[in-house]
Short mmCIF file of the C-alpha atoms (twelve columns), coordinates in Angstrom:
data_MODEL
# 
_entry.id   MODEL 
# 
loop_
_atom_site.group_PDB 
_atom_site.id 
_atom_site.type_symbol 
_atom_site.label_atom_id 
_atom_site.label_alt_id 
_atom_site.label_comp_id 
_atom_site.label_asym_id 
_atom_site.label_seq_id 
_atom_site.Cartn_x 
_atom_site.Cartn_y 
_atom_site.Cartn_z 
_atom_site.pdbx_PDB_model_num 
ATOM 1   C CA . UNK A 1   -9.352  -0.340 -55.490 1 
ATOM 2   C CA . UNK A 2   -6.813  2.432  -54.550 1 
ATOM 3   C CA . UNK A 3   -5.961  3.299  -51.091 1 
ATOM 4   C CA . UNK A 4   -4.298  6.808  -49.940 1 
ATOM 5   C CA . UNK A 5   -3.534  6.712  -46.468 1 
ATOM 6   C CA . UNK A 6   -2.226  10.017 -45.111 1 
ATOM 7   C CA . UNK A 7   -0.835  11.793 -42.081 1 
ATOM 8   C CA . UNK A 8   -0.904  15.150 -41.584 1 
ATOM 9   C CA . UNK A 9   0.848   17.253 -39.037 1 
ATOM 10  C CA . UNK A 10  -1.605  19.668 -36.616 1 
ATOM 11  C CA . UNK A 11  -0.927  22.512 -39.059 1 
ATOM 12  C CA . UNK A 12  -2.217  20.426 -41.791 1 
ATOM 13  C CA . UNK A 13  1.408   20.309 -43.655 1 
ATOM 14  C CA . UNK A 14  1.804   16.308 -45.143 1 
ATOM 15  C CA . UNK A 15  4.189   14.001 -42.573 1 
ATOM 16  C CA . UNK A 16  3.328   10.522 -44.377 1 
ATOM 17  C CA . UNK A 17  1.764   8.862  -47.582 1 
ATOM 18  C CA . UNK A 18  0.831   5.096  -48.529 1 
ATOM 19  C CA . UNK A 19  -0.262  4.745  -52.209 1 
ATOM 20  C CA . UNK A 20  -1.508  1.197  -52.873 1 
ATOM 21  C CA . UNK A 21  -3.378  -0.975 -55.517 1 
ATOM 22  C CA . UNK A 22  -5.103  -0.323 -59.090 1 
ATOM 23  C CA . UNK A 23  -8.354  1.326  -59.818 1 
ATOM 24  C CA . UNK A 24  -9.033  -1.425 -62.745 1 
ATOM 25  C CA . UNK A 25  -11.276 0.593  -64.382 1 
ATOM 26  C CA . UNK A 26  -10.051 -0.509 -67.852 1 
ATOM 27  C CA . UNK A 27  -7.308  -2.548 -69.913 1 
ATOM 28  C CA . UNK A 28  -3.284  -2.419 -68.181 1 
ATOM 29  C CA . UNK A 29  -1.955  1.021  -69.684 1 
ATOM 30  C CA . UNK A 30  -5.139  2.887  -70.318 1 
ATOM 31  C CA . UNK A 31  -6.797  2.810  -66.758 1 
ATOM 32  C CA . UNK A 32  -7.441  6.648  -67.174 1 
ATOM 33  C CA . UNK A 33  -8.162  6.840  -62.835 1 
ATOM 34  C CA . UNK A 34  -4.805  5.305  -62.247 1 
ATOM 35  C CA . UNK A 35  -3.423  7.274  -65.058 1 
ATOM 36  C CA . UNK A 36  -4.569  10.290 -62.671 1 
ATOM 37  C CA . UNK A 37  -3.666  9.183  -59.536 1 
ATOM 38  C CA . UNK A 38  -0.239  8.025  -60.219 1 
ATOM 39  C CA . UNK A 39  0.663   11.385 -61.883 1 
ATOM 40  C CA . UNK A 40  -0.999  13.388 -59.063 1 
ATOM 41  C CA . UNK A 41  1.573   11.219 -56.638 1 
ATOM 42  C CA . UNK A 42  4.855   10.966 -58.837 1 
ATOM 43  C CA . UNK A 43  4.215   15.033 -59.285 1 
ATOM 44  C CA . UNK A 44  4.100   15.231 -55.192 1 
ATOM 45  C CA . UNK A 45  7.192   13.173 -55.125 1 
ATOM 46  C CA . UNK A 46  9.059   15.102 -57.874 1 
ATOM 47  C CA . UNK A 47  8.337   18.059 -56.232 1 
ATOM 48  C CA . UNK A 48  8.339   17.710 -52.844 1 
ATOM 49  C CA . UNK A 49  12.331  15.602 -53.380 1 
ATOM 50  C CA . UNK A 50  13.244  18.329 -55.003 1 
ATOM 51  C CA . UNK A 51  12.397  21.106 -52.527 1 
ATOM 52  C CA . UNK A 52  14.873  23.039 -50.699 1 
ATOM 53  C CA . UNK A 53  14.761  22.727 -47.022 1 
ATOM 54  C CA . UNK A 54  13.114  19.623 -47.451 1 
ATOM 55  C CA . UNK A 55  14.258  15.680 -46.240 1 
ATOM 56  C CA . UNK A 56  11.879  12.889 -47.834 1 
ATOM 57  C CA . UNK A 57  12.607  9.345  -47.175 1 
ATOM 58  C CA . UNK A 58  10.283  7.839  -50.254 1 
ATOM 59  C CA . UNK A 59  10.052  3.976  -51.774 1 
ATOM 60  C CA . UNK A 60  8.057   1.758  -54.594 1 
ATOM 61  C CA . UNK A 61  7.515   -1.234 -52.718 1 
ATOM 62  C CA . UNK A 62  6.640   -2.931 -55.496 1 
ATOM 63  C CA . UNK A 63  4.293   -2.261 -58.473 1 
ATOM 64  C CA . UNK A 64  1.569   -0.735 -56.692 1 
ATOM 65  C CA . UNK A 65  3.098   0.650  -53.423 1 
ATOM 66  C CA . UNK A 66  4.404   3.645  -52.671 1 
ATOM 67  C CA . UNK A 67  5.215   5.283  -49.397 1 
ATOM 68  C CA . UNK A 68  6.117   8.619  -48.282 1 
ATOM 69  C CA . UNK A 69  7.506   10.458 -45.117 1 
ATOM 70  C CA . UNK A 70  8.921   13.682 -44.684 1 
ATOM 71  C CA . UNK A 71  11.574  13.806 -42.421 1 
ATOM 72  C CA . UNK A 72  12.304  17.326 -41.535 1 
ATOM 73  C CA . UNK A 73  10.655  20.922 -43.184 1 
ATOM 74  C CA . UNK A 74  12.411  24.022 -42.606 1 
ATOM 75  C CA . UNK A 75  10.293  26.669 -40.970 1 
ATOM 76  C CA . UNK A 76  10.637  28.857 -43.948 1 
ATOM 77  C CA . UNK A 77  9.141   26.115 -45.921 1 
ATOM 78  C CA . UNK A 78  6.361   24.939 -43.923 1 
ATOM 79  C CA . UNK A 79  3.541   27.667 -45.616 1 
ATOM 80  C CA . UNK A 80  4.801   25.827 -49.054 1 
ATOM 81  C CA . UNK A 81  4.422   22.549 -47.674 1 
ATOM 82  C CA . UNK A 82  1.613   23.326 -46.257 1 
ATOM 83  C CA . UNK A 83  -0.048  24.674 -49.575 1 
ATOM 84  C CA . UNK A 84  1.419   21.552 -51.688 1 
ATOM 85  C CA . UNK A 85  -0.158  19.121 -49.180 1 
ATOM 86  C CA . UNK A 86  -3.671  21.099 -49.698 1 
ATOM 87  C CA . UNK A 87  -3.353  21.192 -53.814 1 
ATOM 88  C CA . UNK A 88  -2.512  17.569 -53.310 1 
ATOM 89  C CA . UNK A 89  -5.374  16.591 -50.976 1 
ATOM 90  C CA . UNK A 90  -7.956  18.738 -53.680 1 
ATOM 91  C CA . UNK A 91  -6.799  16.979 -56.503 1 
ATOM 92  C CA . UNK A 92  -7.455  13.611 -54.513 1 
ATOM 93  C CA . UNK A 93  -10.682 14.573 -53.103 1 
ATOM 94  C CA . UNK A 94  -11.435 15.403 -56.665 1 
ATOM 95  C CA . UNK A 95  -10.452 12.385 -58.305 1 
ATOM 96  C CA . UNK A 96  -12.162 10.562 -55.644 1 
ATOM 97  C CA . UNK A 97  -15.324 12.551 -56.196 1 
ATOM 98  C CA . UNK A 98  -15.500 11.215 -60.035 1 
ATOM 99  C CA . UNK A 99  -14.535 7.992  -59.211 1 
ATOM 100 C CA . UNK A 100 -15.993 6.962  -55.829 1 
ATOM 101 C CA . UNK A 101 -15.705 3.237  -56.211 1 
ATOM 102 C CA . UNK A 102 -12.564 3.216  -57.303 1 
ATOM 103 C CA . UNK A 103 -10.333 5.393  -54.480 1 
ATOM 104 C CA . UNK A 104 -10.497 5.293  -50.724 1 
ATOM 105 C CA . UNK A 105 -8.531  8.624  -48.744 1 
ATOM 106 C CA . UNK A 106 -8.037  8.057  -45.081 1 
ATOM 107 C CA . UNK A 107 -6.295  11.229 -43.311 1 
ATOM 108 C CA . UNK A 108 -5.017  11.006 -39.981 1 
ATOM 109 C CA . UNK A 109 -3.709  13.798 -37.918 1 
ATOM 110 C CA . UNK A 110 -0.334  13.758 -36.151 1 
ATOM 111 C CA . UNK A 111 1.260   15.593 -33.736 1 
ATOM 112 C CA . UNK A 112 4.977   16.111 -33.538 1 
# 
């Protein structure tokens, strides 16, 4: 089983990720769900570490773990974070929507 666990700030922009386990849904290398779900979150890291006006602090655990904050957002950014966060959370929610058994999403809401 995968678990997302989120936080999202009151204006719905991302402020924390936890990415952990396998969807074991087939043979080490071919799982197609954790095929998905790991390029869904290495694209959100790419991007978002790679964003102007951006500070990330992001870590692998281990195999398996990943975590995610976002330390500070511009204000000129914040509409782009705040659309990232919902492409993000769609492809999840769609993923998860295939694949029920496999992927749990818990999103909580934070206020700075």
């Amino acid at each position: 089983m995968i678990r997302l666990r989120l936080s999202l700030e009151t204006d719905g922009c991302l402020s924390a990720l936890r990415a952990e386990g396998h969807a074991r849904q087939g043979k080490a290398g071919s799982d197609l769900v954790c095929a998905a779900f790991t390029a869904l979150v290495k694209a959100l890291f790419n991007l978002l570490s790679t964003a102007d006006g951006i500070q990330l602090e992001a870590r692998a655990e281990r195999e398996g773990i990943a975590c995610l904050r976002v330390l500070s957002c511009t204000p000129e950014r914040r509409s782009w974070l705040k659309g990232v966060t919902d492409f993000f959370l769609r492809g999840m929610a769609d993923l998860k929507q295939d694949y029920p058994e496999t992927i749990t999403i818990e999103v909580n809401n934070t206020c700075k």
